[in-house]
Backbone as ProteinMPNN parsed JSONL, in Angstrom:
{"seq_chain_A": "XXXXXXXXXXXXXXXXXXXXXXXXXXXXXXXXXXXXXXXXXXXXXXXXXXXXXXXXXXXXXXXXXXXXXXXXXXXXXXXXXXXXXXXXXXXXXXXXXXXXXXXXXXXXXXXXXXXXXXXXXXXXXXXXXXXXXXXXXXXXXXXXXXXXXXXXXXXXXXXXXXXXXXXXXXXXXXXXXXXXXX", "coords_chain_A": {"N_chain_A": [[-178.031, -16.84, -85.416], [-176.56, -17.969, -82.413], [-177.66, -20.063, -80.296], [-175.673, -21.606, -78.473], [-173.214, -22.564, -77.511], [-170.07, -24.243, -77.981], [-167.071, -25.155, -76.867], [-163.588, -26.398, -76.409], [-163.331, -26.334, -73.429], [-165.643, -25.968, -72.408], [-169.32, -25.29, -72.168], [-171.237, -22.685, -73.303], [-174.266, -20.541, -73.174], [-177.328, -19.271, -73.977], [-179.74, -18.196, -71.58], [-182.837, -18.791, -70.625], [-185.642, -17.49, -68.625], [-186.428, -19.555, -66.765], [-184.037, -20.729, -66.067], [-183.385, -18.698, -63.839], [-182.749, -20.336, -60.858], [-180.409, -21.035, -60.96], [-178.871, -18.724, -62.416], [-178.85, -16.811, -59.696], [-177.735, -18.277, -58.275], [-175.255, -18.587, -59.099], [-174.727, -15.685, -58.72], [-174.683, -15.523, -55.784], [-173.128, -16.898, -54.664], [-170.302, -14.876, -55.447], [-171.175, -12.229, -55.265], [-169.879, -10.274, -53.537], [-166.994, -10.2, -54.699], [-168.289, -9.277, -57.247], [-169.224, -6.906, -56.985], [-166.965, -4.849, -56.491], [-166.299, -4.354, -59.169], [-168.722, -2.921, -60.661], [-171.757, -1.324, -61.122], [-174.132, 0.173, -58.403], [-176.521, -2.518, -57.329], [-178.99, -2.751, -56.621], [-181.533, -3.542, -53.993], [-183.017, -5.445, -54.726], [-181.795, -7.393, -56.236], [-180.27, -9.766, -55.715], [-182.364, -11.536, -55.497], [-184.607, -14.717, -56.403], [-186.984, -13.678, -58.55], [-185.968, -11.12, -59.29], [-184.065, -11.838, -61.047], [-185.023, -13.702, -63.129], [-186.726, -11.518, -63.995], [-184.559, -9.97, -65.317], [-183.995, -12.033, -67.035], [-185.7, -12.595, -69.02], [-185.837, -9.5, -69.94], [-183.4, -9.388, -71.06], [-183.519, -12.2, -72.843], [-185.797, -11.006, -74.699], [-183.877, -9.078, -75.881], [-181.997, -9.64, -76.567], [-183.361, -11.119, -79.096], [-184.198, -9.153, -80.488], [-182.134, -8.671, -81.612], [-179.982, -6.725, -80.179], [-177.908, -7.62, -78.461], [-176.081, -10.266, -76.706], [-176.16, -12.627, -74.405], [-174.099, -15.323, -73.138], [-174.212, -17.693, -70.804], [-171.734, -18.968, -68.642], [-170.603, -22.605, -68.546], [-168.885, -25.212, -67.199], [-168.029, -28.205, -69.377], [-168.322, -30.911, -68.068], [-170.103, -30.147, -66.368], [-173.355, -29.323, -66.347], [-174.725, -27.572, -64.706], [-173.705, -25.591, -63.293], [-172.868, -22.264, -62.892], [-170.497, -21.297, -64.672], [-169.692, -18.247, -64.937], [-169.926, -15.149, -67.052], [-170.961, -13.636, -70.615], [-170.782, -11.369, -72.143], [-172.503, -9.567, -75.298], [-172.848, -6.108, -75.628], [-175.483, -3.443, -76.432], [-175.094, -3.803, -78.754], [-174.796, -2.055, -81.734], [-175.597, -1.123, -85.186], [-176.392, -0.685, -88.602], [-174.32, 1.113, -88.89], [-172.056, 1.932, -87.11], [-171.474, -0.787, -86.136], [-170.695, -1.686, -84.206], [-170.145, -3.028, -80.534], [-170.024, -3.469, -76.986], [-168.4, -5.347, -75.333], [-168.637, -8.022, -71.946], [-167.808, -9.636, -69.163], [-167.651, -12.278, -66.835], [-166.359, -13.857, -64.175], [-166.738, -16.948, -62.007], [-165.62, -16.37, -58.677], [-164.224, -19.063, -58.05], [-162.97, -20.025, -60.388], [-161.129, -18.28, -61.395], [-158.503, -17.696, -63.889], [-157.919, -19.751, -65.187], [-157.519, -19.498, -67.974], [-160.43, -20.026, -69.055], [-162.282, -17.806, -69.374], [-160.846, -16.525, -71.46], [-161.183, -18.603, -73.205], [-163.781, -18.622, -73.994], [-164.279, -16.227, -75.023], [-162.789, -16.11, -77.153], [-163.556, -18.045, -78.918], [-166.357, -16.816, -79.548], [-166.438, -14.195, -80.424], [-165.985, -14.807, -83.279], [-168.507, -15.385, -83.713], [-170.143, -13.198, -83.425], [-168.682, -11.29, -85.128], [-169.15, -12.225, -87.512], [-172.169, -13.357, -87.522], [-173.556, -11.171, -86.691], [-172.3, -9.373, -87.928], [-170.904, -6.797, -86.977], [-167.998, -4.995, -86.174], [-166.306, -3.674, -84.314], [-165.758, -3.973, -80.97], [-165.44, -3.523, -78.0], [-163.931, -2.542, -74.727], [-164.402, -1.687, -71.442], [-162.36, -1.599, -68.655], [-161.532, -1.403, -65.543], [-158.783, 0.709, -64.806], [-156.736, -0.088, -62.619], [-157.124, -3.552, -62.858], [-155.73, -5.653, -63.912], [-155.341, -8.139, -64.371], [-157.719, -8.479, -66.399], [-156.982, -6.655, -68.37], [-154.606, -8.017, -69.102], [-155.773, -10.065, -69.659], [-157.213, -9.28, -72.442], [-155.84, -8.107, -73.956], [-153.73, -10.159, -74.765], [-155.94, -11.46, -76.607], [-156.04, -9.668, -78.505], [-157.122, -6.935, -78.763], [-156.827, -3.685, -78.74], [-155.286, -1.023, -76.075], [-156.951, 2.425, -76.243], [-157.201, 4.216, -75.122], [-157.253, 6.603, -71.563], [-160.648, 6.9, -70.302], [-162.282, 9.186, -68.864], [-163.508, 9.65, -65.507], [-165.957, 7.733, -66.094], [-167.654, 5.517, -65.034], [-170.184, 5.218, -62.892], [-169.238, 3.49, -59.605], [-170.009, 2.035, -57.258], [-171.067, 4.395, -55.987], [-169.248, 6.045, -56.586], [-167.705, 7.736, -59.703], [-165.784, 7.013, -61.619], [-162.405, 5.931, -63.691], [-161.99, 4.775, -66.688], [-159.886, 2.281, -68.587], [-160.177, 2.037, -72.445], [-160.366, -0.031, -74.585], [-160.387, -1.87, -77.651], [-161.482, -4.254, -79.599], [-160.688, -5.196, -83.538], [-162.291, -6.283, -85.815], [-160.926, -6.904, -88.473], [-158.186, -6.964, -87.678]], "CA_chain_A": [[-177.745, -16.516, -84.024], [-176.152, -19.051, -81.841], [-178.048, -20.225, -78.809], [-175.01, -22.291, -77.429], [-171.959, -22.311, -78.563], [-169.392, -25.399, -77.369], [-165.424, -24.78, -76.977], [-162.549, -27.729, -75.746], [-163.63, -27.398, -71.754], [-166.864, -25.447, -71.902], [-170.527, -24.566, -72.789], [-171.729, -21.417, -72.915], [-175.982, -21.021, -73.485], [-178.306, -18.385, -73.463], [-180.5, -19.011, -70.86], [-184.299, -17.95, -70.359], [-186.008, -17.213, -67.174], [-186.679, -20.724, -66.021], [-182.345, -20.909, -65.439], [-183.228, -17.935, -62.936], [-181.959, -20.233, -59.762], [-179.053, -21.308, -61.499], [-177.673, -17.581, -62.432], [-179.101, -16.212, -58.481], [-176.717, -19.185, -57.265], [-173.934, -17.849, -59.414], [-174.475, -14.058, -57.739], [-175.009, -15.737, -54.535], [-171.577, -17.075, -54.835], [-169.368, -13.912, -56.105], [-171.468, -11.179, -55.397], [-168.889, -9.646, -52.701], [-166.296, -10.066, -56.035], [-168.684, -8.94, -58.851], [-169.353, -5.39, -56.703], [-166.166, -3.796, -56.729], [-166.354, -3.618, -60.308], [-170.199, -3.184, -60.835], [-172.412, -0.269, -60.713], [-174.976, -0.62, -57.553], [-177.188, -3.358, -58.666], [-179.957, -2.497, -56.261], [-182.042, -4.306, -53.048], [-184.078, -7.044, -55.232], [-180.878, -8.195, -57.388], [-180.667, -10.89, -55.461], [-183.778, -12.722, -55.419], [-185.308, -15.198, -57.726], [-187.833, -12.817, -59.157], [-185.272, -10.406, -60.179], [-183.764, -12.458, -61.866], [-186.201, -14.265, -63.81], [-186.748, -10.302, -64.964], [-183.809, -9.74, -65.86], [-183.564, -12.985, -67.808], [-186.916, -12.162, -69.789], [-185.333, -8.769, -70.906], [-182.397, -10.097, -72.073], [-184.381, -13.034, -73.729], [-186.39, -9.806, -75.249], [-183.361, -7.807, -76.195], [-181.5, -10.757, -77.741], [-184.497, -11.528, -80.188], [-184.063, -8.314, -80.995], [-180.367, -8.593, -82.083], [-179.252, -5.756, -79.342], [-177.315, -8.38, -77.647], [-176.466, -11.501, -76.833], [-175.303, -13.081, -73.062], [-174.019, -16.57, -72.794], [-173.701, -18.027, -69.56], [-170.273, -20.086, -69.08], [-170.344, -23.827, -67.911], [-167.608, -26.421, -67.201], [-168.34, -29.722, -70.068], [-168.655, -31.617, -67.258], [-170.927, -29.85, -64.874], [-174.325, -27.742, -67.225], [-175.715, -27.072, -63.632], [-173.49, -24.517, -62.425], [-172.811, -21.392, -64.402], [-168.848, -20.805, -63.806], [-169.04, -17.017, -65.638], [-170.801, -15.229, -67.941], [-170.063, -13.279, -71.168], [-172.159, -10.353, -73.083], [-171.723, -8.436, -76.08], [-174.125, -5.48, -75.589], [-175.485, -2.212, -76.933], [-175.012, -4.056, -80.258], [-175.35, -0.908, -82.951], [-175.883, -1.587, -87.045], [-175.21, -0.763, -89.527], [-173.306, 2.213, -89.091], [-171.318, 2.244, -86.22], [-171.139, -2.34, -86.196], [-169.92, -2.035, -82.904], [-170.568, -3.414, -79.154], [-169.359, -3.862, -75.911], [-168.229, -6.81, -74.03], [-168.669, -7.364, -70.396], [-167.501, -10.838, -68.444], [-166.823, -11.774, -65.38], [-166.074, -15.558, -63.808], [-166.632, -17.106, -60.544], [-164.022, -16.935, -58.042], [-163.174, -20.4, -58.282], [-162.508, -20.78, -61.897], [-160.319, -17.358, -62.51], [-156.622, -17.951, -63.943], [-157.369, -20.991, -65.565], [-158.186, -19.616, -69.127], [-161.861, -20.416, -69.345], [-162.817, -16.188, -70.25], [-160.268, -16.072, -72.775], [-161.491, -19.463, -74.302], [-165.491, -18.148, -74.247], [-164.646, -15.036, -75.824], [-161.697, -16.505, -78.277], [-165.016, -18.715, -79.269], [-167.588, -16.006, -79.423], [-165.93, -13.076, -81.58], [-166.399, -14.995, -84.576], [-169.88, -15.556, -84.036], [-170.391, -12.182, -83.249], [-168.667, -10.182, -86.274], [-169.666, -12.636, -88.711], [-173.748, -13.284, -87.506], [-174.243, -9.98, -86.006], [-171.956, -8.259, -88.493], [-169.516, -6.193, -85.762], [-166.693, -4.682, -86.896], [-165.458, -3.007, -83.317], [-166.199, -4.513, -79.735], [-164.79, -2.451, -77.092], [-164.028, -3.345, -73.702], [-163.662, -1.249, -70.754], [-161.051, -2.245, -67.972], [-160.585, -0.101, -64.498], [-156.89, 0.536, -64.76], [-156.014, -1.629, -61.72], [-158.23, -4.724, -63.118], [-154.443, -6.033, -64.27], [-155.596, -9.446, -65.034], [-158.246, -8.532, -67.721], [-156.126, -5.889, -69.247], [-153.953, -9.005, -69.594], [-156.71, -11.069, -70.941], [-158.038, -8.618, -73.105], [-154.525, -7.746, -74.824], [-153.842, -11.412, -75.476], [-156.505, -11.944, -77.236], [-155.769, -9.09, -79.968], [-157.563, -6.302, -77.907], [-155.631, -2.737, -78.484], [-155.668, -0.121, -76.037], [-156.662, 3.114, -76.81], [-156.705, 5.294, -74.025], [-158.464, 6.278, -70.357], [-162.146, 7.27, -70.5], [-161.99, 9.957, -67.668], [-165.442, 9.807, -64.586], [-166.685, 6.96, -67.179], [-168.49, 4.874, -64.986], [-170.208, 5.206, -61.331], [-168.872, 1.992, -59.315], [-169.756, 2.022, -55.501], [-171.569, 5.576, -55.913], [-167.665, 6.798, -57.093], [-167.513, 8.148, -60.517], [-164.339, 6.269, -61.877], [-162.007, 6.311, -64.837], [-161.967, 3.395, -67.366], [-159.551, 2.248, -69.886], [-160.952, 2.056, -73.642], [-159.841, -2.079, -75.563], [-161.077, -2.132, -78.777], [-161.084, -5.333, -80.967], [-161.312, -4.46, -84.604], [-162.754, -7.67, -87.02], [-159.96, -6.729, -89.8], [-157.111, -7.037, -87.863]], "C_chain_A": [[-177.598, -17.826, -83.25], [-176.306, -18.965, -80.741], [-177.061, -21.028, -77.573], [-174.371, -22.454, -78.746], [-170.622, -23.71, -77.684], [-167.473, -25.607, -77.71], [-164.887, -25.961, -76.492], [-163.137, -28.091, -74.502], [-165.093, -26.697, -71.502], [-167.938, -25.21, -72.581], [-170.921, -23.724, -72.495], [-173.078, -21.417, -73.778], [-176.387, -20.057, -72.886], [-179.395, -18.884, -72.856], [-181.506, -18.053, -70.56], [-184.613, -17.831, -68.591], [-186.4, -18.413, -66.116], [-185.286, -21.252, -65.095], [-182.38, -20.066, -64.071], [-182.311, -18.561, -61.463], [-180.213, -20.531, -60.189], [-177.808, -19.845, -61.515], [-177.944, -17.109, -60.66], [-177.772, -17.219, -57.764], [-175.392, -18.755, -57.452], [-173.758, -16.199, -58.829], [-174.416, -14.177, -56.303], [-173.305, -15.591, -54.1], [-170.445, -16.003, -55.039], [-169.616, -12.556, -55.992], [-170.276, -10.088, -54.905], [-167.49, -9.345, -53.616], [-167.037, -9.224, -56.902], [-168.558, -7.178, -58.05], [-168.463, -4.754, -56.517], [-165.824, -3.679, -58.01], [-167.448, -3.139, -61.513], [-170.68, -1.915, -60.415], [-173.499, -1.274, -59.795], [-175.771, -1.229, -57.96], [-178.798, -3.536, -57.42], [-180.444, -3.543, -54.669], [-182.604, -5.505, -53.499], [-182.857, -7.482, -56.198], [-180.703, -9.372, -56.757], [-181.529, -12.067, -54.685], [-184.383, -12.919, -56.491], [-186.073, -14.24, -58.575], [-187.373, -11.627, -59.873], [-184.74, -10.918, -61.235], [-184.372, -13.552, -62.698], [-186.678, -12.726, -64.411], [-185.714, -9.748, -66.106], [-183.366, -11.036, -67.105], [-184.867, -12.8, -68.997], [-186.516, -10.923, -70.465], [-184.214, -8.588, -71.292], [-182.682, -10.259, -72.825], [-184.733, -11.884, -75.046], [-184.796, -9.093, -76.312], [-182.576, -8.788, -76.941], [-181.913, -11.289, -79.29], [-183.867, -9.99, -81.006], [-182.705, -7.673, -81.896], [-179.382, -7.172, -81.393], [-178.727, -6.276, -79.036], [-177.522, -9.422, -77.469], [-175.312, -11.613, -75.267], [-175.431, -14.293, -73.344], [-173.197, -16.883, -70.9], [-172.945, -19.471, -69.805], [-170.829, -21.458, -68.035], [-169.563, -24.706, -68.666], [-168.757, -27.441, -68.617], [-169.001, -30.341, -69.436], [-169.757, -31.472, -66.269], [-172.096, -28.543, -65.63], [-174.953, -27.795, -66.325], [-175.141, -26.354, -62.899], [-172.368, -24.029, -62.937], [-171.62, -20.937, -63.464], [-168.861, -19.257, -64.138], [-170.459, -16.899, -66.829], [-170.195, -14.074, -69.322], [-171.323, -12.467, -71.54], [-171.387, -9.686, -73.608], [-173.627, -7.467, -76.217], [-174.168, -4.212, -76.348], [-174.691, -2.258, -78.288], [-175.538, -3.03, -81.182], [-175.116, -1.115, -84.658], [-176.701, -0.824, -87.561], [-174.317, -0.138, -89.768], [-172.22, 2.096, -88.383], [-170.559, 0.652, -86.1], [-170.029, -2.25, -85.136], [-170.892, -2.909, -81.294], [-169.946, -3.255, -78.085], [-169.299, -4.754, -74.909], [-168.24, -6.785, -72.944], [-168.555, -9.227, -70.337], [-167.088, -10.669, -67.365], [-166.865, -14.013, -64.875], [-165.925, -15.556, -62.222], [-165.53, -17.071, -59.994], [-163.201, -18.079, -58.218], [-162.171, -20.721, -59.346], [-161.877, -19.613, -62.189], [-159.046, -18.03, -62.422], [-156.914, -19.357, -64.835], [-157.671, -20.936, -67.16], [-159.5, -19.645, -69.955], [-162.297, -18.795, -70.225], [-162.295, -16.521, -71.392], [-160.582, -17.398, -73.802], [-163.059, -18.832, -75.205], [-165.107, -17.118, -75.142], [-163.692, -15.126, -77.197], [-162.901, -17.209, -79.253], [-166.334, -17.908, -79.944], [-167.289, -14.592, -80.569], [-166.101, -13.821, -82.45], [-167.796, -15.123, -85.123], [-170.281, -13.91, -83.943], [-169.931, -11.371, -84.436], [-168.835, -10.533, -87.291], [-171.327, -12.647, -88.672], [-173.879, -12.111, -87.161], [-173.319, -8.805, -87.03], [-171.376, -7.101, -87.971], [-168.055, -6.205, -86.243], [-165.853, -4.505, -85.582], [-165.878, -3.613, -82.215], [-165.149, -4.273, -78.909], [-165.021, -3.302, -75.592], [-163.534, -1.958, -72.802], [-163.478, -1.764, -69.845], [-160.975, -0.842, -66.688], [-159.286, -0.664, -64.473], [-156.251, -0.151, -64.177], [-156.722, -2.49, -61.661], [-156.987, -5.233, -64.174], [-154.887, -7.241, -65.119], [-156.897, -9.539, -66.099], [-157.524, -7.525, -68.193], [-155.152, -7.01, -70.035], [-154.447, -9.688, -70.793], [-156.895, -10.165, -72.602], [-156.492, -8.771, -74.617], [-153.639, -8.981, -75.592], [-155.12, -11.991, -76.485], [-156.847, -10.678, -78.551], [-156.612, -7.437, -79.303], [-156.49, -5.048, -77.951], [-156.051, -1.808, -77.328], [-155.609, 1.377, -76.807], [-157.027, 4.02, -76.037], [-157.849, 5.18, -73.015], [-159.782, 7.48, -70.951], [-162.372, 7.91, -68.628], [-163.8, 9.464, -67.091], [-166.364, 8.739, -65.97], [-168.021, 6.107, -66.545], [-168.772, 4.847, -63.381], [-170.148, 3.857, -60.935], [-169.187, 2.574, -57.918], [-170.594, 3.265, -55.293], [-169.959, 6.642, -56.526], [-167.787, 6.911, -58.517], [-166.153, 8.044, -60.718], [-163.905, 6.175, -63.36], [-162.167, 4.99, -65.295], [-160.732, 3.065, -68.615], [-160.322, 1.496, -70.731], [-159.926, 1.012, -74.492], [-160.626, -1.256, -76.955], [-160.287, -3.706, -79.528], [-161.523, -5.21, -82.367], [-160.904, -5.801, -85.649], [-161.674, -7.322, -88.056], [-158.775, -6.703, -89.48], [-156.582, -8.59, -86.863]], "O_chain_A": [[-178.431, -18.719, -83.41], [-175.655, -18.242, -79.987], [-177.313, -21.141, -76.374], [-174.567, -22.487, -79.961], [-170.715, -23.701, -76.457], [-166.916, -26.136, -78.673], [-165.744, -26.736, -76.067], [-163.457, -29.228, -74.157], [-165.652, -26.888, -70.422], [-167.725, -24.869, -73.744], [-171.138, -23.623, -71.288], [-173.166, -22.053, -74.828], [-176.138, -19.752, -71.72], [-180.033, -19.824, -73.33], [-181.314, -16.864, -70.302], [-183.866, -18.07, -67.642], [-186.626, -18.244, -64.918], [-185.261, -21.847, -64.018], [-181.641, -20.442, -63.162], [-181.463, -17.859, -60.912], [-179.164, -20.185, -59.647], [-176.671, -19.738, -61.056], [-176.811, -17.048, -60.184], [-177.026, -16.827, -56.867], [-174.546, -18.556, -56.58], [-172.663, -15.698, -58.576], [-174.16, -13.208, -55.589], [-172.602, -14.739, -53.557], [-169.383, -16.493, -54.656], [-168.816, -11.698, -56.365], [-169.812, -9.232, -55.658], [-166.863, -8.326, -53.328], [-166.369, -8.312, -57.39], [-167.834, -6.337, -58.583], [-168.856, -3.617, -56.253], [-164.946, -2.836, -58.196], [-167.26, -3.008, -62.722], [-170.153, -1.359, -59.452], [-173.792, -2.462, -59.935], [-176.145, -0.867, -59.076], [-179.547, -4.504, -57.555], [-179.555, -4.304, -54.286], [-182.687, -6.504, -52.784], [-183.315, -8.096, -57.162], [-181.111, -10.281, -57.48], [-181.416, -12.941, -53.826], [-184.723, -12.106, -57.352], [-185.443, -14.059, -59.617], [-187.997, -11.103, -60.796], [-184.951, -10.445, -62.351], [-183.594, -14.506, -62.695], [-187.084, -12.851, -65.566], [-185.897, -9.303, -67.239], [-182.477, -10.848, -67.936], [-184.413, -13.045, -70.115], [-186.742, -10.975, -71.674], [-183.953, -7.564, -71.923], [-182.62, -9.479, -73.775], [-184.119, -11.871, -76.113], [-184.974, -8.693, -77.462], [-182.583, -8.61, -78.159], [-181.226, -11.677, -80.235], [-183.161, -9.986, -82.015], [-182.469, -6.645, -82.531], [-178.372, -6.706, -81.921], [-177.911, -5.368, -78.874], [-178.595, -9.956, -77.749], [-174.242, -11.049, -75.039], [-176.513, -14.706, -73.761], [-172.239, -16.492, -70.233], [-173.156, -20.46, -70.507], [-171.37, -21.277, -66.944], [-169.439, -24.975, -69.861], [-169.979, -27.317, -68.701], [-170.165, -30.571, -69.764], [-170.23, -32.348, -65.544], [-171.916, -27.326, -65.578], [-176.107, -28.098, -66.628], [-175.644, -26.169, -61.79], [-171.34, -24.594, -63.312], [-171.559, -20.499, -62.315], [-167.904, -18.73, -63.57], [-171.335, -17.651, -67.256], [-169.059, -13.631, -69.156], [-172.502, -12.756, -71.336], [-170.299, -9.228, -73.258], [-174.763, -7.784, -76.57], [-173.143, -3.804, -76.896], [-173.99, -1.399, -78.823], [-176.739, -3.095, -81.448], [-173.937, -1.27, -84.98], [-177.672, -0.326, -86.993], [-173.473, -0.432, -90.615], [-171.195, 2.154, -89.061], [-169.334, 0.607, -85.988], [-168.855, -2.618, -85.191], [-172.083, -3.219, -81.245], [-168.901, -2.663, -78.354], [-169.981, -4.88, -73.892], [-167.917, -5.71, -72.438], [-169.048, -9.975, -71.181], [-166.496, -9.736, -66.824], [-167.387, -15.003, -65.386], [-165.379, -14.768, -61.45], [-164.509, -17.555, -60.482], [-161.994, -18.171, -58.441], [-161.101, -21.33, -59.338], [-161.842, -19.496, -63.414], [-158.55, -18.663, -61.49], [-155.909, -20.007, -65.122], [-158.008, -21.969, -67.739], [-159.635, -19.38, -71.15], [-162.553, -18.713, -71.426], [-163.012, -16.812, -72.35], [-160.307, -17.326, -75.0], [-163.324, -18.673, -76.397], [-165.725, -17.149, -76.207], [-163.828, -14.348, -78.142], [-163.034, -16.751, -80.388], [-167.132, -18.418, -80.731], [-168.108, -14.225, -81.411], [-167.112, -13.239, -82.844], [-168.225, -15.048, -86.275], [-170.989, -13.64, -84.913], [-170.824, -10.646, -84.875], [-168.797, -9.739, -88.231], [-171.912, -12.069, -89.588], [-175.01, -11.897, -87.598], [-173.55, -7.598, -86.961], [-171.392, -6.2, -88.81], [-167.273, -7.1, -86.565], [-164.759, -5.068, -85.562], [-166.952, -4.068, -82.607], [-164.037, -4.771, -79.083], [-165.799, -4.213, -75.311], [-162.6, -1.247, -73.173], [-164.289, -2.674, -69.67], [-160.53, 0.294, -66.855], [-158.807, -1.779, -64.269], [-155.339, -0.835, -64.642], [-157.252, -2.644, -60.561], [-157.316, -5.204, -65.36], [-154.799, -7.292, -66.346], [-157.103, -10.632, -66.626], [-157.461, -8.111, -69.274], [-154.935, -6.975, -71.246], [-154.109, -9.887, -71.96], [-156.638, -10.663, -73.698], [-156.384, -9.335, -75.706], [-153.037, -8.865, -76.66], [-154.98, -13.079, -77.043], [-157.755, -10.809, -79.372], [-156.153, -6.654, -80.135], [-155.418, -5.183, -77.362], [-157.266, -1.614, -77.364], [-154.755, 1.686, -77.637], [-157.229, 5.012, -76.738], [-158.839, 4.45, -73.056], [-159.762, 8.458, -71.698], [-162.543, 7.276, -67.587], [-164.798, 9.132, -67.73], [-167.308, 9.188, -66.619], [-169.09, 5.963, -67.139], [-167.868, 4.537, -62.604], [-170.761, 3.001, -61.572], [-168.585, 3.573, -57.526], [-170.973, 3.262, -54.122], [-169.949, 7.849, -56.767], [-168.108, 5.773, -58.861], [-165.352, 8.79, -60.155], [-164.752, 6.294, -64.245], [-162.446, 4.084, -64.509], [-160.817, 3.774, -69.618], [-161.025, 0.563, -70.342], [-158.837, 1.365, -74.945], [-161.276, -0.21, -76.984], [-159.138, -4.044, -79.816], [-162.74, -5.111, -82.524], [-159.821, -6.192, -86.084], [-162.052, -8.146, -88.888], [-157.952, -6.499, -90.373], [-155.406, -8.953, -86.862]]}, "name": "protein", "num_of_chains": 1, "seq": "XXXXXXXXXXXXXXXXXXXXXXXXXXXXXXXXXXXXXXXXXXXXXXXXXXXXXXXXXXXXXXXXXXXXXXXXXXXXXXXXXXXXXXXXXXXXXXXXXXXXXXXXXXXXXXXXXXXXXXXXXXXXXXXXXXXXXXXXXXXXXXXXXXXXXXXXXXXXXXXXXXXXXXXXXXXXXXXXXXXXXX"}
């Protein structure tokens, strides 16, 4: 299992609960972005102490080989987390699937960085974790990861009707799959 993983312009690093102001700075930054495609994420999501929880059952759930989040940073700059990446609800041995979830600060979308992290990260993932399928869902007008997704080998395979409450709205999703054998 690979605690940091190191691509052409970036590092990406699982980070424990001590990083807490680091990711709170990155939600500070984007939140008003991350929530129109985010289920409600509550009154204490952003403050230190949530996060420092949420980084502890990660930590926890990572050990455990359910998942694994790397948080993205520039080469140049490992003090402020541009994006982050997760492959979650890791299932084995039967099913050797997951599902991906990313998202990148405002500043840094368009310039490639996702599609490097996760061009990077699928190999660690269906070779150490043994993942055959890693699924992605996409709201339909979320154009520019449908893009990503489909460049990087990503088929669709159809919408996933009332899939996921966003905003308190019960919304449709399209269904990516990436499948390790092709």
């Amino acid at each position: 299992m690979k605690f940091e993983v190191n691509t052409p312009n970036l590092t990406l690093k699982v980070l424990d609960k001590n990083s807490a102001d680091l990711v709170l700075d990155f939600y500070n930054r984007n939140g008003k972005v991350f929530e129109k495609y985010e289920p409600l994420l509550g009154e204490n999501f952003y403050t230190l102490a949530h996060q420092r929880k949420l980084l502890e059952f990660e930590q926890q759930n990572i050990l455990k080989l359910f998942m694994i989040r790397y948080w993205i940073f520039e080469k140049d700059n490992p003090n402020r987390i541009i994006g982050t990446l997760s492959y979650r609800n890791i299932v084995r041995p039967i099913y050797e699937s997951c599902i991906i979830g990313y998202k990148m600060d405002q500043e840094f979308t368009n310039r490639g960085y996702c599609s490097e992290a996760i061009k990077h990260t699928i190999p660690i993932i269906t070779s150490e974790y043994g993942i055959h399928r890693i699924e992605a869902l996409i709201m339909p007008d979320n154009a520019p990861s449908i893009h990503m997704v489909e460049k990087l080998g990503f088929k669709y395979e159809g919408l996933l009707h009332d899939k996921i409450v966003i905003n308190g709205e019960r919304l449709d999703h399209c269904m990516y799959a990436y499948l390790a054998d092709n």
